[in-house]
Each structure stands twice: as structure tokens, then as C-alpha cells.
C-alpha positions, -999 to +999 in steps of 0.1 A: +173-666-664+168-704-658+206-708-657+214-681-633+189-691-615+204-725-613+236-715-605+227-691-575+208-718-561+242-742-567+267-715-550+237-710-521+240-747-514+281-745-516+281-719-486+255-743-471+279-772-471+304-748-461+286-742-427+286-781-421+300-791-386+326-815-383+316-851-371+281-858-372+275-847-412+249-827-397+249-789-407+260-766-378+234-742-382+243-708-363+228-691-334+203-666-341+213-642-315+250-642-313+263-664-342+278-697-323+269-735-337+236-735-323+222-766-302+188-771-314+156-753-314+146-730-283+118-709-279+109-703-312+142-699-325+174-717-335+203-708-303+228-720-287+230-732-253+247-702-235+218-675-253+190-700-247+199-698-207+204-664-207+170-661-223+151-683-197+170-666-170+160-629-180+123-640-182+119-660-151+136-637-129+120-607-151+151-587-148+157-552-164+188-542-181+201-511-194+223-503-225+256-482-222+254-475-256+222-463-266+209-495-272+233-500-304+254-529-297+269-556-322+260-588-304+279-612-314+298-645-298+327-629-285+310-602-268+276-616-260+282-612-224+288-575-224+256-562-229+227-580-216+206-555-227+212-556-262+214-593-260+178-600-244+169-573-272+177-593-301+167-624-289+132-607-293+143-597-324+151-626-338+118-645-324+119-659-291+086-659-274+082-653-237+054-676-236+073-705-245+093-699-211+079-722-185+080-703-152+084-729-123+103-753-139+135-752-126+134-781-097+166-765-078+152-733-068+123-751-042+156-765-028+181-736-023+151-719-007+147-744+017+181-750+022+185-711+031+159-711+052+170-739+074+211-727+077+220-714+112+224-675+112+260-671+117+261-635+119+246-642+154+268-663+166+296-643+158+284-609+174+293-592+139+270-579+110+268-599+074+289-578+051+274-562+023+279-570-006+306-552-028+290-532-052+304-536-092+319-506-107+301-501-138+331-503-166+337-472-184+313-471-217+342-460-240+370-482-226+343-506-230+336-497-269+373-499-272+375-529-263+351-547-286+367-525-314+394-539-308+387-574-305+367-572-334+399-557-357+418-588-344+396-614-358+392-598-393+432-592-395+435-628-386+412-641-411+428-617-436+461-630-429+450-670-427+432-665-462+452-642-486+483-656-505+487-620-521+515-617-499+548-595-494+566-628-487+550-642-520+561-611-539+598-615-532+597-653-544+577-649-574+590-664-610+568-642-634+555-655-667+532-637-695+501-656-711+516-658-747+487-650-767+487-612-783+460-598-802+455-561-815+426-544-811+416-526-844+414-483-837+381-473-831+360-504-829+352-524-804+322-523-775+319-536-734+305-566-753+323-576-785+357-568-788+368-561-816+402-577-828+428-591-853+431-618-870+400-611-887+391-651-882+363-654-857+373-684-851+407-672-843+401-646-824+371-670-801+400-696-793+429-666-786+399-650-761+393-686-746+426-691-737+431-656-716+399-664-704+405-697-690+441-684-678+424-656-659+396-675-641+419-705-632+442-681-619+420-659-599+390-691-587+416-698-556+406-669-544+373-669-543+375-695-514+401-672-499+376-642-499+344-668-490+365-680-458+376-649-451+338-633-448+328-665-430+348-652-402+338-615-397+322-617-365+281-609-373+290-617-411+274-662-403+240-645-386+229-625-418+204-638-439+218-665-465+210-646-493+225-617-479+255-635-476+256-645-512+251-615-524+275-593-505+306-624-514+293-622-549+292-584-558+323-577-533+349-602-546+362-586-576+365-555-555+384-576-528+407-597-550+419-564-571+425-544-538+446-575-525+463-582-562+478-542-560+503-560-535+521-580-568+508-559-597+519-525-611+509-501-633+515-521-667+501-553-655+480-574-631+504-606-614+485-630-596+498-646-569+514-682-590+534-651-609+511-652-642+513-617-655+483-607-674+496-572-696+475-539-704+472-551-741+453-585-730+429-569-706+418-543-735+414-577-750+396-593-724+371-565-715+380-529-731+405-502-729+388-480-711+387-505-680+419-523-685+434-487-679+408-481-652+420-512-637+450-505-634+450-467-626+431-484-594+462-505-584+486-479-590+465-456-561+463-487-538+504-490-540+505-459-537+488-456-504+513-481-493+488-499-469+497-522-442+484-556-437+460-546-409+450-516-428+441-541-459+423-561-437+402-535-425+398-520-457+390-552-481+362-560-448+345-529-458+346-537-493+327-570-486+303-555-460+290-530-481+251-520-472+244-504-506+245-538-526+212-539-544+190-569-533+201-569-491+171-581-471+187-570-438+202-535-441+198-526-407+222-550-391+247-548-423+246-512-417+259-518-383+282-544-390+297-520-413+297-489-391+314-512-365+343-526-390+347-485-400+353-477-363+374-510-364+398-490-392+399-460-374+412-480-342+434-495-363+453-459-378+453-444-340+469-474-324+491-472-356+507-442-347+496-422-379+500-385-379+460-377-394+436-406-394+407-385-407+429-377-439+439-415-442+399-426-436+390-401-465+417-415-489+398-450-481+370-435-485+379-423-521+394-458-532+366-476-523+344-457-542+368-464-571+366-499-564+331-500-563+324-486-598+351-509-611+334-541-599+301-526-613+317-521-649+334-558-647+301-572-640+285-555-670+314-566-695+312-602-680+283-604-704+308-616-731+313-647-712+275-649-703+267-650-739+298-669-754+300-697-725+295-731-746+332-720-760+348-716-725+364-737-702+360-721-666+361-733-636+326-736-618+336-720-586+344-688-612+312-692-631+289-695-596+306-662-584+298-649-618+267-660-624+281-670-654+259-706-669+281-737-671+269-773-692+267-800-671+291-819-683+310-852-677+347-855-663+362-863-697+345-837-716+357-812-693+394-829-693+395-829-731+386-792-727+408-779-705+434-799-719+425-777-757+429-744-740+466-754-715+482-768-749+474-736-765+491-719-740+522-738-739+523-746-774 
């Protein structure tokens, strides 16, 4: 327990030093409210400049606003502006104290007044009436809806795009190359967390299962990064709680790298994206048969559905964003952040031109859930590594995503190591 403890703590303080602004070395903590680098500490709470202003002017001038939308809005940087009453809403939320206002403060107001006071009335002179002022149309509340929908879709599908090298371009360059190591799984033995193989040498069989283990977690630790970056820039993904944040990256990126590694891999094999093929017969090695076919079933029902790169992006954000993750402190707003990326997809599949989006949405729908008890079961069987990690050379990024314990070793140790398990595959 110490261990995992240890290295939740370690992958807490990566995505800490993730969040760093560039510059000063200082960490750009965000804004409680809508999610920008916040300036400092206003009113009780951490903000940035723009919602700290909009605060102080909403309690000085005690204004009222009203919600188009029930009261329901994502606010978030991009659309902060939209709905002021949603806005001053959650900057209650998230602790700001009218008291801490100071009414009076703000030295040009005495001015203006005077200054309006003293000006010449114009009107007079002229003989005409001061024209009223134009009244604002109040925008539509769907077009308005829309509109953040679809602002929102366009920054997940470009932070799908900027961070996913599982790729159509990729597939038609890659040079494909097996792990050679083969074992056989004796009939009828085996369990989710002792595989059971020939050679009957236990030392055999440990190094053969270190090797496809270090091949698979060097292979698939790039994209870990990939799926952290991409989460980082979901808009309302940077104001959840921190430990919200580890925990949906860390249960949702198995889910998210198998459903982006369908793109190269087929029904006999995963490919990652450096054209390592790993074959049915070494996953039944590496976890059991009944998941290695699982796995695989699951990636020949993504190809299948033949989805697009938006789609993907869309779909893989849902994945990550995923309220029912056991241990969320904040359900409520991942609940809406979810809602709003669903409504995202289904903007996505009408602007797309397809024939029945309900019928597409419920295919989703049925993959995910597929996913989803996949990434549960590899969790489970990654118990093998949990218990058998003093033989294993892994990456740390793999073994922080894992929660998998890792020795702290020196540089060489590690070299000499890693060095073992690449000459057994090349030898």
C-alpha cells in the first residue's frame, strides 16, 4: 500500500509540474471559475484577472442576471462571457465572498459623475431629443447552445489531432515487426494472475514474460503523455479537483489508447504505432485468453464502425470524462462536462451529414461499455506485474499510470537492465 501510495503521490506531482507556466518557474495555477492561468488570490479564491473584475463589478453595481439555459451552463474560458449568470454563480460556488468586495473603492466613478454633471446639455442646443438607446436582441438560446457545442468539439478534435500518432498517415508508412519470443500456454491451466506456460523453467518462462512485458510498456508509455496532454486540454477538464484528474487519466487510458490503437491493429494482433506487432498467442501470454480474445474482438468492432477522426475524438473524450470512475470528489461538474462533450458527438454526426445519429450514438454507446469492462479486467490482471515487479524493467511513466511499484534505482542499474531485456529481444 506504501508503494502505491508513493507512486500516486509521484504521478500527482508529474501533472503538477505539468501545469507549470513558462518563464517565471512559478506554477500557473488555474482559475477557479473559468479555467485561465490565474493572477493571484482574489476574494477568497484563486482567479484570473478577467473573472476577478467581473466579480467586483456584479457586486458593486448589485446587478441581476438571468440564465437562458436553466441555470446549466459549462463556464469555462472560452465562453465565460456568455452567461453572466452562470458565471457570477460559480464564482459563489467556488468561494468568493461578497464581503471581501470593498464598495467605494473605485476612485474613477466620483470623477465620471462629476464630469457628467458639469457637460453642457447638447440635446438643447440642438432643438432635438437624446436618442435612446438601442435595445440588444437577446441571441437565440439554441443558436446560442450551438455555438458553444460547437466550439467546444473544435478544441477536443484539435487536441486529439496534436496528441495521437495512431494515425492513418502512420498506418500507410508502417514497417511491421513481431516481438520474437513464443511461449505455449499448457490446456487447461493457467489463471488472471499466473499464467501458466512452457518451458517448464520458471526461470524461463519469468525472463520470456519480462521481455513482452518490457516490449509492451516501452511501446505503449508514449502515449500516456499523448492521452495526459490531450485531457489537459478539454475545456473544464484543468478546473476539476487534482485528484479527480488523476483518477479519470488513470482508469481511462487503457480504454483511450486501445480505442485509438484499432486504427493500426486487426483482429489477430495489436500494432502500435513504431509497427511492433504484439500476436493473439503473446497476449494469452501476457494476461489470459479470455481477454487477449476480448481485446481484440473490441478492435475488430471499432474498425468496424469505421469512425472518423472527429468522431474518435469525441468518442475517446467520453472515454476519459467518465463520471462513474470510483473515487470522483466532484461528480456534479464531471457529470456536466460529460453531458456537454455527448452533445458535442451528436453535433458532430449531424454536421457530418449521417443518415441516423441516434443509431450511431447507441453503437457508441455499446462500445464504450465494452471498453469499459476491458480496462476494468486489465487492471485486475495487472496484478502479475504488481506482484512480480523486482524482475521487470518498465518504464516509470508506465508503472505511475499503473500503479504498479518501481525500486528506486540508479541510472546504471536501470541501463544494465534494460539493456538484459533489448538483447533478448534482438538476440
Amino acid at each position: 500500500m506504501t508503494r502505491r501510495h508513493d507512486s500516486h503521490n509521484k504521478f500527482k506531482q508529474k501533472q503538477q509540474s505539468d501545469n507549470a507556466g513558462a518563464g517565471s518557474g512559478k506554477a500557473a495555477a488555474p482559475c477557479k471559475v473559468c479555467g485561465d492561468k490565474a493572477s493571484g488570490y482574489h476574494y477568497g479564491v484563486t482567479s484570473c484577472e478577467g473573472c476577478k473584475g467581473f466579480f467586483r463589478r456584479s457586486i458593486q453595481k448589485q446587478i441581476e442576471y438571468r440564465c437562458l439555459r436553466d441555470g446549466k451552463c459549462l463556464v469555462i474560458r472560452l465562453n465565460r462571457n456568455r452567461c453572466q449568470y452562470c458565471r457570477f454563480k460559480k464564482c459563489l460556488a467556488v468561494g468568493m465572498s461578497r464581503d471581501s468586495v470593498r464598495y467605494g473603492r473605485v476612485p474613477k466613478r466620483p470623477r465620471e459623475v462629476a464630469t457628467t454633471e458639469n457637460m453642457p446639455d447638447l440635446s438643447k442646443n440642438l432643438g432635438t431629443e437624446p436618442t435612446p438607446p438601442q435595445e440588444v436582441e437577446e441571441p437565440d438560446p439554441d443558436t446560442l447552445h450551438n455555438d458553444l457545442t460547437r466550439e467546444l468539439s473544435k478544441v477536443v478534435i484539435t487536441a486529439h489531432r496534436n496528441n495521437n500518432t495512431y494515425t492513418d498517415e502512420v498506418k500507410r508508412t508502417l514497417q511491421l515487426k513481431t516481438i520474437p519470443v513464443k511461449l505455449e500456454r499448457v490446456d487447461g491451466e493457467g489463471s488472471s494472475s499466473e499464467p501458466a506456460c512452457v518451458p517448464s523453467s520458471t526461470t524461463g518462462v519469468m525472463d520470456a514474460l519480462s521481455t513482452l512485458w518490457y516490449n509492451v510498456a516501452f511501446r505503449m508509455t508514449p502515449s500516456v503523455q499523448q492521452v495526459v496532454e490531450f485531457a489537459k486540454r478539454i475545456p473544464g477538464f484543468n478546473v476539476l479537483p487534482q485528484d479527480d484528474q488523476l483518477i479519470l487519466i488513470k482508469l481511462g487510458f487503457f480504454e483511450v489508447w486501445l480505442s485509438r490503437a484499432a486504427k493500426l491493429s486487426n483482429e489477430d494482433s495489436i500494432i502500435f504505432d513504431d509497427g511492433t506487432v504484439v500476436t493473439l498467442g503473446q497476449l494469452e501470454i501476457i494476461y489470459d485468453a479470455p481477454f487477449a480474445n476480448a481485446m481484440l474482438a473490441y478492435v475488430n468492432h471499432i474498425n468496424k464502425l469505421m469512425l472518423t477522426d472527429d468522431e474518435l475524438a469525441m468518442y475517446t473524450a467520453c472515454l476519459l470524462i467518465y463520471p462513474q470512475r470510483n473515487g470522483l470528489c466532484d461528480r456534479e461538474m464531471i457529470t456536466s462536462l460529460y453531458r456537454n462533450l455527448g452533445e458535442g458527438l451528436q453535433l458532430v454526426l449531424t454536421e457530418a451529414g449521417v443518415a441516423d445519429v441516434q443509431v450511431r450514438i447507441d453503437a457508441f454507446s455499446v462500445a464504450a461499455q465494452e471498453v469499459r469492462i476491458l480496462g476494468g479486467r486489465h487492471n485486475e490482471l495487472l496484478s502479475w506485474c504488481r506482484i512480480h515487479w523486482p524482475r521487470l524493467v518498465l518504464p516509470a511513466l508506465f508503472s505511475e499510470i499503473f500503479d504498479i511499484p518501481k525500486a528506486e534505482e540508479d541510472e546504471s542499474t536501470v541501463s544494465e537492465r534494460a539493456s538484459a531485456s533489448v538483447s533478448q529481444v534482438h538476440g
